[in-house]
MDAnalysis code that builds the backbone (N, CA, C; Angstrom):
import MDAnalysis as mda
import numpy as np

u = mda.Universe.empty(252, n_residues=84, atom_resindex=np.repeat(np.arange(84), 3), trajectory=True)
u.add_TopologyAttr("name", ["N", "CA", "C"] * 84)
u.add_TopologyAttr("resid", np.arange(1, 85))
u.add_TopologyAttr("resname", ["UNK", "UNK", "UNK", "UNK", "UNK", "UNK", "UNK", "UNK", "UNK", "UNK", "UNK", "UNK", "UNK", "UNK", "UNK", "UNK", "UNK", "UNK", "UNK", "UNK", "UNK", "UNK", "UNK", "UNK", "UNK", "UNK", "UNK", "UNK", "UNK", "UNK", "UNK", "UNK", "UNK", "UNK", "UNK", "UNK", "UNK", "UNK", "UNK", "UNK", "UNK", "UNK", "UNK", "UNK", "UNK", "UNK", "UNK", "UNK", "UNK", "UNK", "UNK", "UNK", "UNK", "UNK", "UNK", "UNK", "UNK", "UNK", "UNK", "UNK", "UNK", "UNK", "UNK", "UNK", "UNK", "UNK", "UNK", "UNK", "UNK", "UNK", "UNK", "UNK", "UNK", "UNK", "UNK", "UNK", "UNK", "UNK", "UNK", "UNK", "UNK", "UNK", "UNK", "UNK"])
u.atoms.positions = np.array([
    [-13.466, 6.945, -8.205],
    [-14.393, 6.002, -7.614],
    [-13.645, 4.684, -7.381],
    [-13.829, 4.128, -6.359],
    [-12.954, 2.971, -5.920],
    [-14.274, 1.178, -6.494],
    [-13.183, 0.770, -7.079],
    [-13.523, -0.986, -7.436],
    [-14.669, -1.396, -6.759],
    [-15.143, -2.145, -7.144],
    [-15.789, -2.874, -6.668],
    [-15.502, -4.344, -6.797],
    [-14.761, -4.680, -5.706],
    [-14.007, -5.778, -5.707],
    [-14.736, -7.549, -5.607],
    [-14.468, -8.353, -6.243],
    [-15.029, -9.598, -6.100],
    [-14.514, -10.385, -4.990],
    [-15.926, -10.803, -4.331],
    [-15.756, -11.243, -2.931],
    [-16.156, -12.959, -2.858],
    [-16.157, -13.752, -2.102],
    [-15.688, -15.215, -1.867],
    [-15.621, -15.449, -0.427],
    [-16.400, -16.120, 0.017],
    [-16.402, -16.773, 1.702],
    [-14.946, -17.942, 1.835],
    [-14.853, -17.569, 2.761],
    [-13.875, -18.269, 3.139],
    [-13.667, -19.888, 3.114],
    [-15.159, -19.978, 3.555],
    [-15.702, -21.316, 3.584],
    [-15.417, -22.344, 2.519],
    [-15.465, -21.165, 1.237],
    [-15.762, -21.555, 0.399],
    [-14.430, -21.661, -0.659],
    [-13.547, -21.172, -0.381],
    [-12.131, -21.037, -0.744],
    [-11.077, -21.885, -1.146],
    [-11.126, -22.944, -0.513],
    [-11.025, -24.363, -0.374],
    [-11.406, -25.182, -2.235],
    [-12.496, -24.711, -2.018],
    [-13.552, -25.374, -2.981],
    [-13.052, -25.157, -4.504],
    [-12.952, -23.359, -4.112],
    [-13.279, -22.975, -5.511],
    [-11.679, -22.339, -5.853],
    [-10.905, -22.938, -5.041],
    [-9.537, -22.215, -5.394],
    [-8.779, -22.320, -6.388],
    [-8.981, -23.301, -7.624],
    [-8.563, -23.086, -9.057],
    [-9.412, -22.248, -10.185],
    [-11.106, -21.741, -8.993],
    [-10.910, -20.547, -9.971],
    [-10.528, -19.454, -9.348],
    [-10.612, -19.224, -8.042],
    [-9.700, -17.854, -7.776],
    [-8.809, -17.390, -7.962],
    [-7.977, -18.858, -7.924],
    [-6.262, -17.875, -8.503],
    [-6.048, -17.809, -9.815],
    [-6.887, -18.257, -10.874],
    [-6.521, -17.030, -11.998],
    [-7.843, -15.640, -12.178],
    [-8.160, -15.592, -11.663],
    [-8.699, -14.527, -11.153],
    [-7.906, -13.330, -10.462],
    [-6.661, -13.738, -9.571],
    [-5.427, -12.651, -8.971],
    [-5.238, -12.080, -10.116],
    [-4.899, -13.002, -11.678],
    [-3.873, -12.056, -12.259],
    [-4.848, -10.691, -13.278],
    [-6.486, -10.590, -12.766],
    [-7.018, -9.230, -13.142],
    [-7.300, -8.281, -11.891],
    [-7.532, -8.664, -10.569],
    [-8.148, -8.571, -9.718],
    [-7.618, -9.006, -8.346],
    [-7.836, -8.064, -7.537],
    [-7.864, -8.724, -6.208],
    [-8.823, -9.244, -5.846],
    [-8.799, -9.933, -4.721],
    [-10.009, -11.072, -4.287],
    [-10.475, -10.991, -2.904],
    [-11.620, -10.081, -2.428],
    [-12.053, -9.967, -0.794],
    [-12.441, -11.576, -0.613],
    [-11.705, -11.794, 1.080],
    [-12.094, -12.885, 1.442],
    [-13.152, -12.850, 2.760],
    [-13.998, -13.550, 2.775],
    [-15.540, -13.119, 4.011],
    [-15.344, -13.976, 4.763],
    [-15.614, -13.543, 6.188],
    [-16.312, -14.889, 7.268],
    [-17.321, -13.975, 8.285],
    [-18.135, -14.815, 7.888],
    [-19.467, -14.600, 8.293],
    [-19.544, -12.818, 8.028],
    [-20.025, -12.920, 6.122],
    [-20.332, -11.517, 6.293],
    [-19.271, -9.560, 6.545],
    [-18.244, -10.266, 7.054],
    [-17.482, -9.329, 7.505],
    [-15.622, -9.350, 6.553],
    [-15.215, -8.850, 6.379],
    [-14.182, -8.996, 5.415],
    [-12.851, -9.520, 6.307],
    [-12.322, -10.469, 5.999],
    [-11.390, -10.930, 6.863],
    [-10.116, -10.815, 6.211],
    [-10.147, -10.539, 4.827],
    [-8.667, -10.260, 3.901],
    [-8.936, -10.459, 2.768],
    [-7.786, -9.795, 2.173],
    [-8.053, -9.828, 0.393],
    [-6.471, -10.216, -0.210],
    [-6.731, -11.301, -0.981],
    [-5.609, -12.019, -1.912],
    [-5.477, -11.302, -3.348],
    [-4.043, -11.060, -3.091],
    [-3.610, -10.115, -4.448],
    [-2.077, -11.074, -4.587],
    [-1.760, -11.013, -5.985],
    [-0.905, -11.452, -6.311],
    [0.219, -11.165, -5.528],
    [1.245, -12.095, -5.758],
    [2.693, -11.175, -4.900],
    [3.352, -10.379, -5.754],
    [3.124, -10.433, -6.701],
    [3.934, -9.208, -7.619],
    [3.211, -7.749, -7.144],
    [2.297, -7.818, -7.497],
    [1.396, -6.427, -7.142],
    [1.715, -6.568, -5.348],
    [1.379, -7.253, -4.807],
    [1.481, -6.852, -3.387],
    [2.921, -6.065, -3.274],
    [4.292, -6.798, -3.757],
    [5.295, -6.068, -3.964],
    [4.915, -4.531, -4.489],
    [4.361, -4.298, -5.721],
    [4.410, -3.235, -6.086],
    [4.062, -2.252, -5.450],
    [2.560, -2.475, -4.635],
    [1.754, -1.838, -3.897],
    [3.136, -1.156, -2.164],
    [3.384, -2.401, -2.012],
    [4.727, -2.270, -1.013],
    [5.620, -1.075, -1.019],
    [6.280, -1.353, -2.539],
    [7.087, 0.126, -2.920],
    [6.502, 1.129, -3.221],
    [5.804, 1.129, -3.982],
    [4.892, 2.277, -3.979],
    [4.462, 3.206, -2.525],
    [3.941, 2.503, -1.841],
    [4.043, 2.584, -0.158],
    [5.001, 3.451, 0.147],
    [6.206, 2.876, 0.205],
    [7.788, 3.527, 0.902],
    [7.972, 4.901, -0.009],
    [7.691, 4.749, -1.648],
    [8.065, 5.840, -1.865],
    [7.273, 7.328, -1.632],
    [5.866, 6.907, -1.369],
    [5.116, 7.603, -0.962],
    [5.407, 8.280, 0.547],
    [5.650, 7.568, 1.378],
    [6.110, 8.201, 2.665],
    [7.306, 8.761, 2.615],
    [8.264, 8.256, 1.304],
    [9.446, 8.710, 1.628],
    [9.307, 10.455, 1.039],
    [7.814, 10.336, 0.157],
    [8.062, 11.982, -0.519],
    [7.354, 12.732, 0.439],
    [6.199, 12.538, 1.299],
    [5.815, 12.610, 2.647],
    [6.597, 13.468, 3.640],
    [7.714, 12.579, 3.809],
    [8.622, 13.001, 4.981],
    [9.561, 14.643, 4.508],
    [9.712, 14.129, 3.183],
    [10.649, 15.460, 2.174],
    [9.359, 16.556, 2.455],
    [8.163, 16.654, 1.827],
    [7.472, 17.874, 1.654],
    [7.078, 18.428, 3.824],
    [7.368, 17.150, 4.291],
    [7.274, 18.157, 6.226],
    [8.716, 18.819, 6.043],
    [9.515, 18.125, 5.663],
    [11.397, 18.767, 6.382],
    [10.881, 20.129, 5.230],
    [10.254, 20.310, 4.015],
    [10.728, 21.807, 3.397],
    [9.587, 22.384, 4.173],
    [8.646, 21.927, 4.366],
    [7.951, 22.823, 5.429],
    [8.457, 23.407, 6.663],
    [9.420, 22.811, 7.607],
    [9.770, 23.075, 8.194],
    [10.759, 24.208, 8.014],
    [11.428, 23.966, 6.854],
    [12.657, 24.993, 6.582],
    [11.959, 26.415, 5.972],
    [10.572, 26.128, 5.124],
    [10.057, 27.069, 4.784],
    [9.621, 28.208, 5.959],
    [9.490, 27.151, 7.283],
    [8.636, 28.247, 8.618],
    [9.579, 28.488, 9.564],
    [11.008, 28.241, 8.580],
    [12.141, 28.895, 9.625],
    [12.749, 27.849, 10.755],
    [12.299, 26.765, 10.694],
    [12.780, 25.735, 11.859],
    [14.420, 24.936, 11.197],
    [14.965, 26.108, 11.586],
    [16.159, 25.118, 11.088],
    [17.664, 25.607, 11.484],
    [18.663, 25.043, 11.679],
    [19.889, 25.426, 12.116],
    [21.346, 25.961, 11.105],
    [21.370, 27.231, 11.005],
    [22.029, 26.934, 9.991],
    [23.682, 27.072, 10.286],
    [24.490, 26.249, 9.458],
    [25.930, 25.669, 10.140],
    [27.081, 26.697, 9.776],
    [27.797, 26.551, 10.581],
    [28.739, 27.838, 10.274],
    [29.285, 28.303, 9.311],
    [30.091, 28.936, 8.730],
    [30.880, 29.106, 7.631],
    [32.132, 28.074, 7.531],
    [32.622, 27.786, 8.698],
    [34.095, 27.261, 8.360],
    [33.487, 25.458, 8.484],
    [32.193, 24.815, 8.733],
    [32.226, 23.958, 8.380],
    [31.719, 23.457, 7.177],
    [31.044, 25.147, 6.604],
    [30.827, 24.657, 4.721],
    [31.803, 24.672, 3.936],
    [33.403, 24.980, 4.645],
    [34.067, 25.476, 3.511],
    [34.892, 24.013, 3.045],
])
């Protein structure tokens, strides 16, 4: 089940921004204008983390298509005298 994240108008951001930012270090923070979600403030450490996490995810992504591919036979295989 996904968060239910604490939200803050934009408007209002300004105002209340020494308590939001210690609020980053449990939580991310949806930001509103008029009603509609315009972005959410997360620390930069976690944004980093979230980042790599990211890359390594696509990078295991890309590995499980190429053994698929080799599993359904799509593949070239190289001669003898250039494995030796």
């Amino acid at each position: 089940m996904d968060r239910v994240l604490p939200t803050i108008p934009i408007s209002e951001l300004r105002k209340k921004l020494t308590q939001v930012l210690p609020m980053l270090n449990t939580t991310p923070v949806v930001l509103m204008n008029r009603g509609d979600v315009a972005g959410v403030l997360v620390q930069a450490e976690q944004w980093n983390q979230t980042a790599d996490e990211l890359k390594r995810l696509r990078r295991i992504i890309e590995g499980d298509k190429a053994f698929a591919e080799i599993r359904a036979g799509n593949y070239t295989e190289l001669p003898e005298a250039i494995m030796a």
